[in-house]
C-alpha positions in Angstrom: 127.0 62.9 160.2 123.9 61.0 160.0 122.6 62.2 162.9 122.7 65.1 161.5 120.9 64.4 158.3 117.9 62.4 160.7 118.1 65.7 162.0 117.9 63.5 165.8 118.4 66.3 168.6 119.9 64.2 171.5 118.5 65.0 175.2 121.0 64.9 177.6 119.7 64.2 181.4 121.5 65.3 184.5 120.5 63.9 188.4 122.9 64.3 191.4 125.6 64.8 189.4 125.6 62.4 186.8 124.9 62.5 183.2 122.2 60.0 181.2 121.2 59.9 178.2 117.6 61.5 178.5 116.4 60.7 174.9 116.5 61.3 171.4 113.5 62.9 169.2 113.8 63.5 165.7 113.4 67.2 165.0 114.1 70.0 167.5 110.1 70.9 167.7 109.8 67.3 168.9 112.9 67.9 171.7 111.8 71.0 172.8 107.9 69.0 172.6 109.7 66.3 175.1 110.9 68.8 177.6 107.7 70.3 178.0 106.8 66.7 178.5 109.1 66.0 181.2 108.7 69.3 183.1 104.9 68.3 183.0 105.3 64.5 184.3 107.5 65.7 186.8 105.1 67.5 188.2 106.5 68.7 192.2 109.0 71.4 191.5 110.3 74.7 192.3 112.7 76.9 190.4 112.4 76.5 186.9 115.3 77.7 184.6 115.7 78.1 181.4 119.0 78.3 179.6 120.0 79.0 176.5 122.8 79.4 173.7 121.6 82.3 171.5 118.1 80.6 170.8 116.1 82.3 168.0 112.7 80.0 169.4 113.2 80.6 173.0 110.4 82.7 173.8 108.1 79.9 172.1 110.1 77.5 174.3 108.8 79.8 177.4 105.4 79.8 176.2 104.6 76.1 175.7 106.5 75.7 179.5 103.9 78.5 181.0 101.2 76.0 179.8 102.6 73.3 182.4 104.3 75.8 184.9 102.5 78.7 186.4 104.9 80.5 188.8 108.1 82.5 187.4 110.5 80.8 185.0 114.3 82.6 185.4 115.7 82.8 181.7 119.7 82.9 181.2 122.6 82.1 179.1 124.4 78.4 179.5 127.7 78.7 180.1 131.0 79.0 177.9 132.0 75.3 178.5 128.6 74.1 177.5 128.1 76.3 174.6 131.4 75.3 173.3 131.0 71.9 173.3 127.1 72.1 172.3 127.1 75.0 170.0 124.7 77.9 169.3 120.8 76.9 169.6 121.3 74.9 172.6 118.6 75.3 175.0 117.8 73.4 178.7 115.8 73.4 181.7 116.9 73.3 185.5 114.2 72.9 188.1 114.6 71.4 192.0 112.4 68.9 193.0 110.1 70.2 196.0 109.6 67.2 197.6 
């Protein structure tokens, strides 16, 4: 409940199979500011994703990532079990590491 009134979008981080606590910004413009971020700092990768749960800002989403990622970004839907458990409006990137 309070996290909700800080309005604090959690960022969820997933390597080789295990799930981290990525962050935790304050407003989603701010989350979906940090993903850019990452994406950015990563900097070697191939395949970039971009899944979504009914997001009305995902096309801004794409835009701010085609700043910091030239080649083609695949766009889809995340999964029932996800969406269930995350709700609508939840968005995520999935990229491979070229190196």
């Amino acid at each position: 409940m309070i996290a909700s009134a800080l309005a604090i979008k959690p960022i969820i981080d997933v390597r080789e199979g295990k799930v981290e606590e990525g962050g935790r910004q304050r407003t989603r413009t701010k989350a979906l500011a940090f993903l850019v971020q990452k994406v950015k700092e990563h900097g070697n990768i191939s395949d970039l994703a971009v899944l979504h749960a009914e997001c009305d800002d995902v096309e801004v989403f794409l835009t701010q990532l085609r700043a910091v990622y030239s080649a083609s970004i695949e766009v889809g839907d995340i999964g029932a079990v996800i969406g269930t458990h995350a709700g609508r409006g939840t968005i995520g990137v999935a990229f491979f590491d070229a190196q």
